[in-house]
MDAnalysis code that builds the backbone (N, CA, C; Angstrom):
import MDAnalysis as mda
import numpy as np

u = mda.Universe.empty(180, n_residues=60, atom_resindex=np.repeat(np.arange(60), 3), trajectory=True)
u.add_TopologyAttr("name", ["N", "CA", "C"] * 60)
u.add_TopologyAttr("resid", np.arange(1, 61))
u.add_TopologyAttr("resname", ["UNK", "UNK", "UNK", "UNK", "UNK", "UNK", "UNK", "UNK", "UNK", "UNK", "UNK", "UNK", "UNK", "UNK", "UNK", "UNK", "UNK", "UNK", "UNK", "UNK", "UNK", "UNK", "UNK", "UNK", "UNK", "UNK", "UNK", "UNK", "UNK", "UNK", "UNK", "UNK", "UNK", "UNK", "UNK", "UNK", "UNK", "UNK", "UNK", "UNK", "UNK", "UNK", "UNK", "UNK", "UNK", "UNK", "UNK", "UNK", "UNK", "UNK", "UNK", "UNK", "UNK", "UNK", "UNK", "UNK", "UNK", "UNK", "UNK", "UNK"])
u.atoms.positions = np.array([
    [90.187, 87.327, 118.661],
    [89.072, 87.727, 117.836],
    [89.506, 88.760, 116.797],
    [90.606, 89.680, 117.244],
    [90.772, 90.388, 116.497],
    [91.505, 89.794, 115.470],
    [92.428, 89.329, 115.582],
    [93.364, 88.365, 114.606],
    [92.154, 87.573, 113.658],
    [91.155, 86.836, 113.942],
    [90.444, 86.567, 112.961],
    [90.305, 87.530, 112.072],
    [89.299, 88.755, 112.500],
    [88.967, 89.486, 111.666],
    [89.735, 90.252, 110.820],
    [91.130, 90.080, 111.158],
    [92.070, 90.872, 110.580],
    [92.526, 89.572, 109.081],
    [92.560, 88.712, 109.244],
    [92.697, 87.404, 108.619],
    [91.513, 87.166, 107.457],
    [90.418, 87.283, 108.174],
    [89.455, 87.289, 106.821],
    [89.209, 88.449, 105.974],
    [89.853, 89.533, 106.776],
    [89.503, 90.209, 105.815],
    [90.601, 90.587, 104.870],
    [91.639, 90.314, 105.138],
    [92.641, 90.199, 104.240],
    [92.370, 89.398, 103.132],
    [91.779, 88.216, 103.199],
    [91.460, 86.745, 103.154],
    [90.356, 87.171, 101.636],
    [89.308, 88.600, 101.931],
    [88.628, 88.479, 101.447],
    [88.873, 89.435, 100.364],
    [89.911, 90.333, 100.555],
    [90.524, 91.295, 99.920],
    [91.172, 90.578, 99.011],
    [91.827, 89.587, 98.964],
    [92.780, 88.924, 98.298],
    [91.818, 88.092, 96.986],
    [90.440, 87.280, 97.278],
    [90.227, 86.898, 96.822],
    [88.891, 87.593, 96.199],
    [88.458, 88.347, 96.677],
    [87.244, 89.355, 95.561],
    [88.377, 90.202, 94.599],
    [89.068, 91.204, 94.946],
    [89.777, 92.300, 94.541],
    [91.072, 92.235, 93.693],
    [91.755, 91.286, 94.180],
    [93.333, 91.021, 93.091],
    [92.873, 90.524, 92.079],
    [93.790, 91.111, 90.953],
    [93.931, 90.789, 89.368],
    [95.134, 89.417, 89.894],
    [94.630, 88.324, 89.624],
    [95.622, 86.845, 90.168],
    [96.757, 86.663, 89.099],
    [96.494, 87.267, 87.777],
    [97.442, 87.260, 86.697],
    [98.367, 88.481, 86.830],
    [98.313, 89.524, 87.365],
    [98.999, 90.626, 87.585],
    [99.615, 90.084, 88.777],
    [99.293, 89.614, 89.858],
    [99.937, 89.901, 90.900],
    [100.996, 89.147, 90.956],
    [100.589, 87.535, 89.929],
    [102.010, 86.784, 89.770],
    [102.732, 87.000, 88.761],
    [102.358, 88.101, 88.606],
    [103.580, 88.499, 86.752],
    [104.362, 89.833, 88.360],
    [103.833, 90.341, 88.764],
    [104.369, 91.062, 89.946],
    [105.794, 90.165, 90.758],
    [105.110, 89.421, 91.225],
    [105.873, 88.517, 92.324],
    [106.888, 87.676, 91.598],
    [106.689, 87.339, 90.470],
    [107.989, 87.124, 89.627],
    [109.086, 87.829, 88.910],
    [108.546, 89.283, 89.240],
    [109.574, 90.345, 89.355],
    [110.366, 91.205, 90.228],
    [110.284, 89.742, 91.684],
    [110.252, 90.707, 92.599],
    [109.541, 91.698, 93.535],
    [108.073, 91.469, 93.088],
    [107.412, 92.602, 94.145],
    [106.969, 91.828, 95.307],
    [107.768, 90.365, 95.405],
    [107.547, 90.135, 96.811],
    [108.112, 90.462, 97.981],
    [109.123, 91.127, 97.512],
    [109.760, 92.096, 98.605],
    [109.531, 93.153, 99.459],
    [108.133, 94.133, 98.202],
    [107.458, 95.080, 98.723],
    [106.280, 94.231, 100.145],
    [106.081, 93.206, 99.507],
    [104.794, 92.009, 100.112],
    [105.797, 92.202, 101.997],
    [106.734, 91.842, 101.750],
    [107.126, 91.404, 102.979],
    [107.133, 92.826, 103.646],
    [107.996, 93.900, 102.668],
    [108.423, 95.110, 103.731],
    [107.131, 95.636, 104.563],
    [105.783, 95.666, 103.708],
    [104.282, 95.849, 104.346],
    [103.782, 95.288, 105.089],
    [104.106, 93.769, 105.750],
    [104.246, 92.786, 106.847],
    [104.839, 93.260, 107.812],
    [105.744, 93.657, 107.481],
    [106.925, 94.027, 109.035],
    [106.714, 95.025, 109.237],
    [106.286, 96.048, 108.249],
    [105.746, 97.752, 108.982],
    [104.434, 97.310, 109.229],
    [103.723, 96.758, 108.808],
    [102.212, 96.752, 109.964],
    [102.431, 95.774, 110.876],
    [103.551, 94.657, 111.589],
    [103.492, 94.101, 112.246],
    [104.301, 95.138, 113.526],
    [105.241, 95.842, 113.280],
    [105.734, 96.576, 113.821],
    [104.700, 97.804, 114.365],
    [103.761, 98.539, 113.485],
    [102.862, 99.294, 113.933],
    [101.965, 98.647, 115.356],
    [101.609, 97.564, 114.486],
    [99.913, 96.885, 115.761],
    [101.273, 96.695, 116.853],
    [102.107, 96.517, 117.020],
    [103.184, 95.948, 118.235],
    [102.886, 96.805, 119.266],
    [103.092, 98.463, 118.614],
    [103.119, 99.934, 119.080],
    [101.945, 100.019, 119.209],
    [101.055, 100.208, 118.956],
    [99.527, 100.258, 119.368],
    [99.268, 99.829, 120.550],
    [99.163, 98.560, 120.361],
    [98.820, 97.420, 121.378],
    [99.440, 97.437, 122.652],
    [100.896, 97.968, 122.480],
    [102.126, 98.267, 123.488],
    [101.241, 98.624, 124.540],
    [101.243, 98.465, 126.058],
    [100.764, 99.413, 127.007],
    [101.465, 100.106, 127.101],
    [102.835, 99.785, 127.266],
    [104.343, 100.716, 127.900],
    [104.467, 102.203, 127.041],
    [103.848, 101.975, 125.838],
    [104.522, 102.955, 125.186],
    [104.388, 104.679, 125.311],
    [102.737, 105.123, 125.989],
    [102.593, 106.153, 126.799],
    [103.473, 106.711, 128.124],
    [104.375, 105.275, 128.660],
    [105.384, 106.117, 129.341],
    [106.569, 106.283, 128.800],
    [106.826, 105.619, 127.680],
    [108.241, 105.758, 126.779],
    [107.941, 107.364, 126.278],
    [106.941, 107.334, 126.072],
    [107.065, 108.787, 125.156],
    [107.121, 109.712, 125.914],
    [108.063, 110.776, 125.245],
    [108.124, 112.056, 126.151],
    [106.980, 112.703, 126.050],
    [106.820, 113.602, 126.769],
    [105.059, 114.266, 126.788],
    [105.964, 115.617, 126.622],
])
């Protein structure tokens, strides 16, 4: 459920809010690289969140 909502609302961000002529004059310069590095740091974040383990990894 959460994955939906995380999906549309991306979904909806993308398509009310982006300038569609900027973003591909962007991505043809390369700013799809930034696109990805923001994928893997928020996929890496929710990982850590979600983690149960990670309250005993951490030192207190």
């Amino acid at each position: 459920m959460t994955a939906i909502l995380i999906v549309l609302t991306v979904v909806a961000y993308l398509a009310l809010l982006v300038d569609w002529k900027d973003l591909i004059g962007v991505l043809g310069q390369g700013g799809w690289v930034s696109i990805v590095l923001y994928v893997v740091l928020t996929a890496f974040i929710v990982v850590i969140l979600t983690n149960p383990d990670i309250p005993h990894i951490v030192p207190h």
